[in-house]
C-alpha positions as CSV (number, residue, x, y, z in Angstrom):
1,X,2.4,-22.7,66.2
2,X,5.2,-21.5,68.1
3,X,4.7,-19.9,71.6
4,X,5.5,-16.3,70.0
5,X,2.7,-16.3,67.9
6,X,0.6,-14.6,70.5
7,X,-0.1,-12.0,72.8
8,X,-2.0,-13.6,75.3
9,X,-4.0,-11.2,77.5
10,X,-4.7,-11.6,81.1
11,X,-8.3,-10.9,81.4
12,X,-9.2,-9.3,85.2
13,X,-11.8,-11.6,86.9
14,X,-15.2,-9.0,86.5
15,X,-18.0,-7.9,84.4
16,X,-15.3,-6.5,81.7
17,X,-12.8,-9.7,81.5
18,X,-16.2,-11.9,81.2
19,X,-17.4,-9.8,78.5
20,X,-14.0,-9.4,76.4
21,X,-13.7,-13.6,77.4
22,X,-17.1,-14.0,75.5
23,X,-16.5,-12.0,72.6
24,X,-13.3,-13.8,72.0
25,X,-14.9,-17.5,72.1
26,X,-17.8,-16.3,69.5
27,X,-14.8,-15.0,67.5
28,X,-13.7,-18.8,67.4
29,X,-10.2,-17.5,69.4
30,X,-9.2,-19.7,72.6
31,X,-9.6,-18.5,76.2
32,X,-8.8,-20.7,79.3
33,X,-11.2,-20.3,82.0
34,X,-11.6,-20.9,85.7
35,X,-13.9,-24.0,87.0
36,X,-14.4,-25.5,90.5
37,X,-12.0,-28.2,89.1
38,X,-8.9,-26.6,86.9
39,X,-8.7,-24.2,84.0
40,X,-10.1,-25.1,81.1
41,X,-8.6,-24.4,77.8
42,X,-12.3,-23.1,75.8
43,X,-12.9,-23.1,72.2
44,X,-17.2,-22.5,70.8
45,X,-17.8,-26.2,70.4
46,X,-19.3,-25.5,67.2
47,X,-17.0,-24.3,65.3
48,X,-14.7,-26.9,63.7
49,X,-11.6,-24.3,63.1
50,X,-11.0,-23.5,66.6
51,X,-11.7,-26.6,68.4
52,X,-9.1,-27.7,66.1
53,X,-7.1,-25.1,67.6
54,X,-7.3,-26.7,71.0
55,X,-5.7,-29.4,70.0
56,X,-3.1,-28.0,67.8
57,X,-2.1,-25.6,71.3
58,X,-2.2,-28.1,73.2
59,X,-0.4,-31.0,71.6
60,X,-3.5,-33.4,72.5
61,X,-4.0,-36.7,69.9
62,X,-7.1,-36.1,68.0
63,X,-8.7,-38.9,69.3
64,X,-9.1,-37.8,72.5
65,X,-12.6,-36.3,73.2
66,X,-13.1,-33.1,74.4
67,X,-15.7,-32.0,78.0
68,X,-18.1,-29.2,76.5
69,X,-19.3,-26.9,78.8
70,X,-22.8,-25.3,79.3
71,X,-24.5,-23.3,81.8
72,X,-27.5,-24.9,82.5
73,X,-29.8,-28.7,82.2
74,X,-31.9,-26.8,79.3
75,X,-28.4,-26.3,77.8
76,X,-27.4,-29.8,77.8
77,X,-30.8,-30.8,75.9
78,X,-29.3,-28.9,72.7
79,X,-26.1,-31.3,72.5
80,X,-27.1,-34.5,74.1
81,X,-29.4,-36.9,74.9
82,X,-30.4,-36.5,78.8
83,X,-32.7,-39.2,80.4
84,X,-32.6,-42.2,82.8
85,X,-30.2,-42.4,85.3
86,X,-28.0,-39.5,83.9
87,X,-30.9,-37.0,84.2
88,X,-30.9,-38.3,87.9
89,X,-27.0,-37.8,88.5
90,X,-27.6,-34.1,86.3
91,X,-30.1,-32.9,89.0
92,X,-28.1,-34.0,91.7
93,X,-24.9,-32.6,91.6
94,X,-24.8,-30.0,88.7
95,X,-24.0,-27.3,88.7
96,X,-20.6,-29.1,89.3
97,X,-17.3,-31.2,89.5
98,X,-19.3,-34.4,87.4
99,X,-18.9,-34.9,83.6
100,X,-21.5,-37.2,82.3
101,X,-20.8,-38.8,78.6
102,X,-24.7,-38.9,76.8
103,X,-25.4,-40.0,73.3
104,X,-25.2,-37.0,70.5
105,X,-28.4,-35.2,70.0
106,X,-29.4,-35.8,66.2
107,X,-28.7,-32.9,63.9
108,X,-27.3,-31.4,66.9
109,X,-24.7,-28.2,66.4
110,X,-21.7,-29.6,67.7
111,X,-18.4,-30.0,65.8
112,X,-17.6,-34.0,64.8
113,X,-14.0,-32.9,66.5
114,X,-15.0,-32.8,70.1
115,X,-16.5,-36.3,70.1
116,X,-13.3,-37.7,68.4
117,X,-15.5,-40.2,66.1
118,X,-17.6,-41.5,68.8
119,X,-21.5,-41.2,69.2
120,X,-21.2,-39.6,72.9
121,X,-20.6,-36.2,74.4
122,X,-19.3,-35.7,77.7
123,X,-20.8,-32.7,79.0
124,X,-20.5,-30.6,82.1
125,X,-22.2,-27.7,84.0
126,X,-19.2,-26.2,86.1
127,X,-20.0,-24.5,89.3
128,X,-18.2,-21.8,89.2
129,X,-19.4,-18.3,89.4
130,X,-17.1,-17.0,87.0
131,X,-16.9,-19.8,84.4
132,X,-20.6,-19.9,85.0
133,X,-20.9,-16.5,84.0
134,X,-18.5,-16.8,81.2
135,X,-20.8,-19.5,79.6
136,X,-23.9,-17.7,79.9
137,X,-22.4,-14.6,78.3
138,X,-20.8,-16.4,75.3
139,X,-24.3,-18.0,74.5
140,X,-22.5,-21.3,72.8
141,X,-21.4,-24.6,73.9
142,X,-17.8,-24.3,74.9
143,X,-15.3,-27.1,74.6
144,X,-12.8,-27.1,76.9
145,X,-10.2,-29.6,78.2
146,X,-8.0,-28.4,81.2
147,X,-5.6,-25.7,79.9
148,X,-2.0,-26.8,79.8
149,X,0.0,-28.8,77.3
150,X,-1.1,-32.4,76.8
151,X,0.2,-34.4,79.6
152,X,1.4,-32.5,81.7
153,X,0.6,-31.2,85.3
154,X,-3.3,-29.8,85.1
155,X,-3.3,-25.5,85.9
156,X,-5.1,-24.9,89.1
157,X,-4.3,-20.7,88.8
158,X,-4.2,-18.3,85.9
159,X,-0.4,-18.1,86.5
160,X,-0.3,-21.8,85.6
161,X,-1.9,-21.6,82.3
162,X,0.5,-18.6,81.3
163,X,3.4,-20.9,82.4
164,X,1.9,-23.4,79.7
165,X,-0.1,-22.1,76.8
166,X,1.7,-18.2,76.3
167,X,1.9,-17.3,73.1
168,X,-0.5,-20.1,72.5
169,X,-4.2,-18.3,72.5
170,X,-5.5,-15.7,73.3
171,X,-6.6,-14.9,76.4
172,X,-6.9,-16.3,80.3
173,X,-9.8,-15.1,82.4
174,X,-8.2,-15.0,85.7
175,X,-10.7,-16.5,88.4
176,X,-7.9,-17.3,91.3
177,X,-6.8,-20.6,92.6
178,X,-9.2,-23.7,92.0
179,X,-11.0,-24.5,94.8
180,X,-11.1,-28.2,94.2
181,X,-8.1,-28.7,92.2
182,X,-8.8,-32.3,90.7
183,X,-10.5,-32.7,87.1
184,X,-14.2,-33.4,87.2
185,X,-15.5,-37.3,87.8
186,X,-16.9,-38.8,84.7
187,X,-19.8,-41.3,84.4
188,X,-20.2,-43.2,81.4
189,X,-24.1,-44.9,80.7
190,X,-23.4,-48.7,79.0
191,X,-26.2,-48.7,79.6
192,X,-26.1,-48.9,83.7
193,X,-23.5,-46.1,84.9
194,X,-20.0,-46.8,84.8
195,X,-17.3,-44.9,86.3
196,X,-14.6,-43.9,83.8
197,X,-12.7,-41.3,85.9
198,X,-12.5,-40.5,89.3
199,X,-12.4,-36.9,90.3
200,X,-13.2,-33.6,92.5
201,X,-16.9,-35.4,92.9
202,X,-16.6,-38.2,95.4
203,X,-17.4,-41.6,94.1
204,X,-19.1,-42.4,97.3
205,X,-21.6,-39.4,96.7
206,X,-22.3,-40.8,93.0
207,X,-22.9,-44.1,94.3
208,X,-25.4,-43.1,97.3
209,X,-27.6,-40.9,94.4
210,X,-27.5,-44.1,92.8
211,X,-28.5,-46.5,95.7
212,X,-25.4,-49.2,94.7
213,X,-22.1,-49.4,93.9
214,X,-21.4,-48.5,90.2
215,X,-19.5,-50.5,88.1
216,X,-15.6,-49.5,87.2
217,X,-14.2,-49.1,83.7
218,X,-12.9,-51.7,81.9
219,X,-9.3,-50.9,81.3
220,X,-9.4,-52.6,77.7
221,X,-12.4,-50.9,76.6
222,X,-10.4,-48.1,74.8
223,X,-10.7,-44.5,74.7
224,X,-14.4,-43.4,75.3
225,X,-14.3,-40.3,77.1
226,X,-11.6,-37.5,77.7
227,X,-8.9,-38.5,80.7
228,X,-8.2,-41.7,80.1
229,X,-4.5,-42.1,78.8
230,X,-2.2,-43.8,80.8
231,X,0.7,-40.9,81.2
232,X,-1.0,-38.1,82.0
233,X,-0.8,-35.3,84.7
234,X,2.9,-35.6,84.5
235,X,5.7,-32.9,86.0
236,X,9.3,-32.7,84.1
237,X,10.6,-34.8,87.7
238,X,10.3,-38.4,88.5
239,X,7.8,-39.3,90.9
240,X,7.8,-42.3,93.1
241,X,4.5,-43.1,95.2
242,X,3.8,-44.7,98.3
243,X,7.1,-43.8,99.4
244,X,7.3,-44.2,103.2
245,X,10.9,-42.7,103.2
246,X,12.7,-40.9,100.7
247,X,16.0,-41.9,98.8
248,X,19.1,-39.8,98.5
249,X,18.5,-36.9,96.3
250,X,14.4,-37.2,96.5
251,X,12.2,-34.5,97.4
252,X,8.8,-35.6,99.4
253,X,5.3,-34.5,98.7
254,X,3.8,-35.5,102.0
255,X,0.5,-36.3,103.2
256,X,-0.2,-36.4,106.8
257,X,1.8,-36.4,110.1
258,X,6.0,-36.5,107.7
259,X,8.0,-33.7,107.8
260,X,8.0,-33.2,103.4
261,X,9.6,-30.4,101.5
262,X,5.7,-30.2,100.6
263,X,2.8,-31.4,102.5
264,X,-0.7,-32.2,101.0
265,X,-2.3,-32.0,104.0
266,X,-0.3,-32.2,107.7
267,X,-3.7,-32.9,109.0
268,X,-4.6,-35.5,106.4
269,X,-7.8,-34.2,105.0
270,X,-8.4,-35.6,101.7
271,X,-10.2,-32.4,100.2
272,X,-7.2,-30.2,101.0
273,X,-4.8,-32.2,99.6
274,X,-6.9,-32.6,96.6
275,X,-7.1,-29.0,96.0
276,X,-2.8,-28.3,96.3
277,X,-2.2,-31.5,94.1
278,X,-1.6,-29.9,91.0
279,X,-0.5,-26.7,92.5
280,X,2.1,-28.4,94.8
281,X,3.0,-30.3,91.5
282,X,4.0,-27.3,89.7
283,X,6.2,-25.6,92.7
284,X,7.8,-28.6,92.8
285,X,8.4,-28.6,89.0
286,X,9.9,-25.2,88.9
287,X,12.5,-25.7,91.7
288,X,14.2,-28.5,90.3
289,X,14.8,-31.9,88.1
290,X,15.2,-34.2,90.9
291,X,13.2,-37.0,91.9
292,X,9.8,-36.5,93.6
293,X,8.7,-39.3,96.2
294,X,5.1,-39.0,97.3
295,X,3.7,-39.8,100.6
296,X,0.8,-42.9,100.5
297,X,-2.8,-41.4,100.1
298,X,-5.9,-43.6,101.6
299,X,-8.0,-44.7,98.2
300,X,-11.2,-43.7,99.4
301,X,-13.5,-40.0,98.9
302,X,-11.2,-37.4,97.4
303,X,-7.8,-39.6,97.5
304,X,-9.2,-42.3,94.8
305,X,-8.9,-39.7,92.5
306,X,-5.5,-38.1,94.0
307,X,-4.3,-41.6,93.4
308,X,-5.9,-41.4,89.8
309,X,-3.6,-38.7,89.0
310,X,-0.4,-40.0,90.6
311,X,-0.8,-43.4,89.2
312,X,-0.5,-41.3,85.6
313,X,1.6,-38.9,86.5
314,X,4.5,-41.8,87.0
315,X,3.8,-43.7,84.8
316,X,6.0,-44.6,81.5
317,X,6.0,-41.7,79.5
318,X,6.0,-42.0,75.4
């Protein structure tokens, strides 16, 4: 599919947009979609054609799982199997920026695609209004990985998803910026909770629900839930991190008290900086080829995941 296949319409962020948003997903069309996190790039997660479609727009591997997204705990019981500890993490911070990966309900409606092969789901209930609505008004299980072309830079506004997918499917429902701006943390169950990704949720807040630390993914345990490849998140520039200076012909994306040509955060607040990654990313993209140096980022709260998605970002690309 080239990117002139299309016309992709800019759906207006009300009442209308979320209804013409809805009726396009039960059609089995694509529509990217605003969440707390990023845009998502939604498909009905039953239907085997147009999840298909994701990954043919996006250029994702196949084996690559998919996040479905549903608007509520009762919705969740339809796909997956929610109990134990996961029912505990479920209660305590959806709706929101945590994806938990729970074994396929049997006989349950969703497409053998999304899983990739594998007997889990990862599922989330996003927190915001307007997704939130979106899901509710499309009354099915919506797949929906973040909405630009497979790895590269995540889309934190509608404008980025146009930049990307045009021509690709069918519609964006425009929601504004992202107000986190990192993809969702993901919690794997093996059977004690293991970390798989870090994201917009904090580790430190999964691992006080939990009362203990919880256990990091092994690196040689494969691909078991969406996020995981190594070269991911990546602009068309080099990046270099933990750069205390820059080199001759670098650009810096700062963090704290540097003078950059971007800054994170001047103050150093990890949230903030979190939420203009990917944006900041992008800018940076469109003004130019040359190398990107990035400022070092403390490894705890918000910047484990920040340094998450540097670490892929620069590293070897295929």
């Amino acid at each position: 599919m080239t990117k002139d296949d299309l016309n992709t319409e800019t759906l207006p962020g009300d009442a209308g947009g979320v209804a013409r948003a809805a009726e396009l997903l039960r059609a089995g069309a694509l529509v990217s979609f605003p969440t707390e996190t990023v845009y998502g790039l939604g498909a009905d997660a039953t239907n085997d054609h147009a999840v298909a479609r994701i990954f043919a727009a996006k250029g994702r591997p196949r084996f690559n799982p998919l996040i479905v997204h549903v608007p509520t705990l009762e919705a969740v019981r339809d796909i997956a199997v929610l109990e134990g500890a996961a029912q505990d993490l479920a209660q305590a911070f959806w709706p929101g920026p945590l994806t938990l990966v729970l074994p396929l309900k049997p006989g349950g409606p969703l497409s053998a695609l999304v899983s990739a092969g594998l007997p889990t789901v990862a599922v989330r209930v996003p927190a915001h209004p307007l997704g939130h609505a979106l899901l509710e008004a499309a009354g099915v299980p919506v797949a929906a990985p973040s909405a630009n072309p497979s790895g590269r830079i995540s889309p934190s506004t509608a404008q980025h998803v146009m930049d990307g997918l045009s021509g690709r499917i069918e519609a964006v429902l425009d929601g504004g910026p992202c107000e986190v701006g990192l993809e969702s943390t993901i919690v794997g169950f093996e059977p004690a909770p293991v970390l798989l990704r870090p994201g917009g949720l904090p580790v430190e807040a999964i691992e006080s629900a939990l009362g203990g630390p919880i256990a990091a993914r092994q690196t040689s345990a494969g691909i078991t839930a969406p996020g995981q490849l190594s070269s991911h998140y990546a602009p068309e520039a080099e990046l270099r991190l933990n750069a205390e200076t820059t080199r001759p012909g670098e650009r810096l994306l700062g963090f704290g008290h540097v003078d950059a040509d971007l800054n994170l955060s001047p103050s150093g607040d990890l949230v903030e900086a979190a939420a203009n990654l990917f944006r900041y990313l992008h800018q940076l993209d469109a003004e130019g080829d040359s190398p990107i140096a990035v400022s070092p980022i403390p490894d705890h709260g918000m910047g484990r995941a920040i340094n998450d998605r540097l670490r892929r970002a620069a590293a070897p690309r295929d």
